[in-house]
C-alpha positions in Angstrom: 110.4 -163.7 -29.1 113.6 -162.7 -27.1 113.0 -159.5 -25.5 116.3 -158.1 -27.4 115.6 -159.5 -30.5 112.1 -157.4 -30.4 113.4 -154.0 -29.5 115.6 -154.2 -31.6 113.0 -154.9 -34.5 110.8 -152.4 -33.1 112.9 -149.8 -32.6 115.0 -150.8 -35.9 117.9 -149.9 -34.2 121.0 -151.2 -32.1 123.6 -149.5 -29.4 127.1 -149.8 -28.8 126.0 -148.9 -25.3 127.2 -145.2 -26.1 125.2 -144.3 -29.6 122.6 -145.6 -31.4 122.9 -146.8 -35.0 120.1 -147.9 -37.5 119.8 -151.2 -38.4 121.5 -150.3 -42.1 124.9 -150.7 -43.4 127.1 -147.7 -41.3 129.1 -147.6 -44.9 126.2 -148.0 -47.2 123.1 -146.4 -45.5 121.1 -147.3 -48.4 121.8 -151.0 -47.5 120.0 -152.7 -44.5 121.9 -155.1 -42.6 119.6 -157.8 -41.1 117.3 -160.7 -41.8 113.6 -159.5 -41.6 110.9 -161.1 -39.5 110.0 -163.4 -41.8 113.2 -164.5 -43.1 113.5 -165.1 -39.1 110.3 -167.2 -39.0 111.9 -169.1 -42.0 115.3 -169.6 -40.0 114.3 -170.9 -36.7 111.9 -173.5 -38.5 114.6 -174.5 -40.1 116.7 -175.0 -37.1 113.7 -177.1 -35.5 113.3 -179.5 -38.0 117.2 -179.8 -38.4 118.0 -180.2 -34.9 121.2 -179.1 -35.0 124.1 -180.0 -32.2 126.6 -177.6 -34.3 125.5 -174.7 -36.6 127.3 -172.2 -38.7 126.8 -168.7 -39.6 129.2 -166.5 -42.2 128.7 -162.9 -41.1 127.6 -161.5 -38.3 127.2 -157.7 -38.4 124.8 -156.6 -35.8 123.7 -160.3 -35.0 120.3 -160.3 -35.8 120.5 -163.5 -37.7 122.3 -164.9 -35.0 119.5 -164.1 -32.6 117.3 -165.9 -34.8 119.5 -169.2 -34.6 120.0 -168.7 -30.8 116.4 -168.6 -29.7 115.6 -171.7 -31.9 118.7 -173.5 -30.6 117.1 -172.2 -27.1 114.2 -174.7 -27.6 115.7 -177.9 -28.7 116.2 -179.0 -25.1 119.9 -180.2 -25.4 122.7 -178.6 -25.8 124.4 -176.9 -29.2 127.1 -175.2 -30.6 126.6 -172.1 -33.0 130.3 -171.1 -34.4 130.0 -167.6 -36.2 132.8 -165.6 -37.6 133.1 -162.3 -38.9 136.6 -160.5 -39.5 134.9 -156.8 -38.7 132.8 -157.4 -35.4 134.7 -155.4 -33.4 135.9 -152.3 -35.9 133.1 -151.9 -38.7 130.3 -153.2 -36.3 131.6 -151.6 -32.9 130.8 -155.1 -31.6 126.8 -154.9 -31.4 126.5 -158.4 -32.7 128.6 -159.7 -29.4 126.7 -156.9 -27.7 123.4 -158.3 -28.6 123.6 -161.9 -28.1 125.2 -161.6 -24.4 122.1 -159.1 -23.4 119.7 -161.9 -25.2 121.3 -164.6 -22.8 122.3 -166.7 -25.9 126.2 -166.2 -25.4 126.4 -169.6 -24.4 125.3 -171.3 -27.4 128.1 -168.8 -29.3 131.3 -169.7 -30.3 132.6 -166.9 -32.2 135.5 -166.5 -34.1 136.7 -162.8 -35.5 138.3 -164.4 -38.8 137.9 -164.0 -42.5 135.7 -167.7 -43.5 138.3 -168.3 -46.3 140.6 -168.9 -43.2 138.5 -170.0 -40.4 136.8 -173.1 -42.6 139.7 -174.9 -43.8 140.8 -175.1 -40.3 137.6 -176.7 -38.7 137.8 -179.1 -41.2 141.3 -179.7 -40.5 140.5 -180.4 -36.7 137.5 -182.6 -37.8 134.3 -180.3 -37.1 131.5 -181.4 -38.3 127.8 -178.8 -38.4 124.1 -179.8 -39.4 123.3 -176.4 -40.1 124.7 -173.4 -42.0 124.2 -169.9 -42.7 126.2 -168.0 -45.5 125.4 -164.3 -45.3 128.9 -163.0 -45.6 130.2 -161.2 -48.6 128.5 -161.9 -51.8 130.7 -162.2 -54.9 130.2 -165.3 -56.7 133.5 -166.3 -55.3 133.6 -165.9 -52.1 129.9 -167.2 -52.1 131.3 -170.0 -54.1 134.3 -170.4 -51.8 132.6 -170.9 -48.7 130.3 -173.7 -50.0 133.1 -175.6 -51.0 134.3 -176.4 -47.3 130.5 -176.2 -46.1 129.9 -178.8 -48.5 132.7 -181.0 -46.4 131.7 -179.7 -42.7 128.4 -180.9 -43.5 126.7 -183.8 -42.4 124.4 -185.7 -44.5 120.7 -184.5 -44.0 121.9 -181.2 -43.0 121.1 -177.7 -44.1 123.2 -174.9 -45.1 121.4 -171.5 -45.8 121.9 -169.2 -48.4 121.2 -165.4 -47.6 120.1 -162.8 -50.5 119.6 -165.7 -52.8 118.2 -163.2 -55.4 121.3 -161.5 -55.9 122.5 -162.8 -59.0 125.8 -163.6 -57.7 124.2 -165.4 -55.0 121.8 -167.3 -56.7 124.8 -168.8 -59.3 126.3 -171.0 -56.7 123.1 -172.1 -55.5 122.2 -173.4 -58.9 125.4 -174.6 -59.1 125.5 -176.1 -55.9 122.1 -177.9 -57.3 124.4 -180.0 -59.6 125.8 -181.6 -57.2 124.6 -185.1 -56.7 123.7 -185.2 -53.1 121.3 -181.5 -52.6 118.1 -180.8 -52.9 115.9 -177.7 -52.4 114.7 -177.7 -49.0 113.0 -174.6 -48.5 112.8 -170.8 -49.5 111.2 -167.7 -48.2 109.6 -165.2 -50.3 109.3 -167.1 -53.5 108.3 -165.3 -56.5 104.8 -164.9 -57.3 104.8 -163.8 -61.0 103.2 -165.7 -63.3 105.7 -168.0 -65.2 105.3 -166.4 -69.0 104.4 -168.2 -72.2 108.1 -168.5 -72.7 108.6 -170.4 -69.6 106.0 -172.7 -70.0 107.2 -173.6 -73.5 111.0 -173.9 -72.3 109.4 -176.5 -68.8 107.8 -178.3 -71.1 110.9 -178.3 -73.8 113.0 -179.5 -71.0 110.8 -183.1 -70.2 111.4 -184.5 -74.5 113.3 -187.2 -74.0 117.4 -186.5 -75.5 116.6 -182.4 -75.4 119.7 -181.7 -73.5 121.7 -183.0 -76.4 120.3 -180.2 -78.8 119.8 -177.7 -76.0 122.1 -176.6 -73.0 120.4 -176.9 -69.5 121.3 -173.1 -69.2 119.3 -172.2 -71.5 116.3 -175.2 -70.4 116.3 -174.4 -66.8 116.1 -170.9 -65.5 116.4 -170.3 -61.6 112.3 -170.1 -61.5 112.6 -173.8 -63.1 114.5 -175.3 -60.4 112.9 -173.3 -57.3 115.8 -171.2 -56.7 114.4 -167.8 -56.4 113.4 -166.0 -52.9 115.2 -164.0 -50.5 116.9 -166.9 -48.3 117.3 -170.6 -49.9 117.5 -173.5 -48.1 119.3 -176.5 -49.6 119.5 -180.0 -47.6 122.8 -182.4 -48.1 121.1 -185.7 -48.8 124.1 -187.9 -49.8 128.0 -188.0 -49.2 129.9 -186.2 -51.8 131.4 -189.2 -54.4 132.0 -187.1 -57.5 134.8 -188.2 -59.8 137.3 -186.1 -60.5 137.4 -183.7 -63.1 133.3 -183.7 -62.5 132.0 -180.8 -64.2 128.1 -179.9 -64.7 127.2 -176.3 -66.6 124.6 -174.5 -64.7 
C-alpha cells in the first residue's frame, strides 16, 4: 500500500500541513469521512478488472477514496485519467484531498475539478468524455444521487462500472434499485453484504415472485425487496452491459 495512504489509516488522521484533523466529518464529528480498508480492497479490484483509461469520482473530501483509485490505476501499466470534482476541496476540506494525492505521487493520474457534479457532468458530456469507471460518493439525497446517474449513465461506456458509496443508506440504495431497471445493468459486485438470514417472509415473497403472471396481481415493490436483488452492502458495484435504447416515456416502479 502507498506509504500515505497507510499513515493516514494508521494514524486515522490527515494535515493541512499546519493542524491535524481526524478522519471524520469537521461539521459532523459523529460522521467519518472515508472508505475503510476493505471498501478499498473492494475498489482497486474493481479498477483491475475494469481497466479503466478514464475514471470518475463524485466527492473528494480528504481523498482517501481517491488514493484507492490512484494506486490501482498505478498498476495497470498504461496510462489513465481519474477526473474528480468536489465544490468544497479547498474551504470545508482545507485542501487535504489535493494535499494527499500529490505527497502519494498520484497527482498525475488527477484531473480535478473544484465544481458542484450537477454542473461539471453535463459539460464532459457536452465535450464528448467518455469514463469506464465511476465513483459517486458525493451528497446523498435521492436526488442528487439520482441526478448524477443520469449523466453517468451517458459518460459511460458499455462494460463499465460506476460505483455507488453508502449503498445502505436508504436514499442511496433507491437509485440503485432503480438504476437496476434499466435494461442494460447488472450487479457487479458489493462489499459487506448482509449476512442475516432471509426470514420466513422473504422466502415466501422469493418464491411468490418466480409463479408465472404474479406481477400482474402483485407490484414488484412489494415482490422484490433490496436483499432480493443483491442490493444491500456498504459500496455497490453495478456494470453497464448494453447501450441505453429505452423508449420514451419508459417508466419501471422499483
Amino acid at each position: 500500500m502507498n506509504a500515505t495512504l497507510e499513515r493516514i489509516l494508521t494514524t486515522e488522521s490527515v494535515t493541512d500541513g499546519t493542524d491535524v484533523f481526524p478522519l471524520r466529518h469537521p461539521d459532523f464529528p459523529w460522521l467519518p469521512v472515508h472508505m475503510d480498508r476493505a471498501e478499498g480492497t473492494f475498489l482497486g479490484d474493481l479498477i483491475r478488472r475494469v481497466d479503466p483509461v478514464t475514471s470518475l469520482e463524485i466527492g473528494m473530501a480528504y481523498g482517501i477514496s481517491t488514493l484507492y483509485v490512484c494506486e490501482a490505476l498505478a498498476g495497470l501499466g498504461h496510462s489513465a485519467r481519474h477526473i474528480v470534482m468536489d465544490p468544497f476541496q479547498t474551504t470545508q476540506w482545507r485542501g487535504i484531498g489535493l494535499r494527499n494525492v500529490q505527497q502519494a505521487g498520484y497527482r498525475q493520474f488527477v484531473d480535478f475539478h473544484e465544481a458542484r457534479s450537477e454542473f461539471l457532468l453535463p459539460s464532459l458530456l457536452e465535450q464528448g468524455t467518455t469514463v469506464e469507471f465511476a465513483l459517486i460518493d458525493g451528497w446523498h439525497t435521492f436526488d442528487q444521487v439520482m441526478l448524477e446517474f443520469y449523466y453517468i449513465n451517458r459518460l459511460l461506456s458499455v462494460g463499465g462500472v460506476v460505483v455507488f458509496d453508502d449503498a445502505d443508506r436508504r436514499s442511496v440504495n433507491r437509485v440503485i434499485r432503480y438504476a437496476l431497471n434499466y435494461p442494460g445493468y447488472e450487479v457487479f459486485g458489493r462489499e459487506q453484504e448482509p449476512r442475516a438470514r432471509l426470514s420466513l417472509t422473504g422466502r415466501a415473497r422469493r418464491a411468490a415472485a418466480k409463479i408465472p403472471g404474479i406481477d400482474r396481481i402483485v407490484r414488484q415493490d412489494v415482490l422484490n425487496r433490496d436483499w432480493d436483488l443483491n442490493v444491500l452492502g456498504s459500496c455497490v458495484a453495478l456494470r453497464k452491459t448494453q447501450e441505453d435504447r429505452r423508449s420514451s416515456g419508459w417508466y419501471n416502479d422499483f
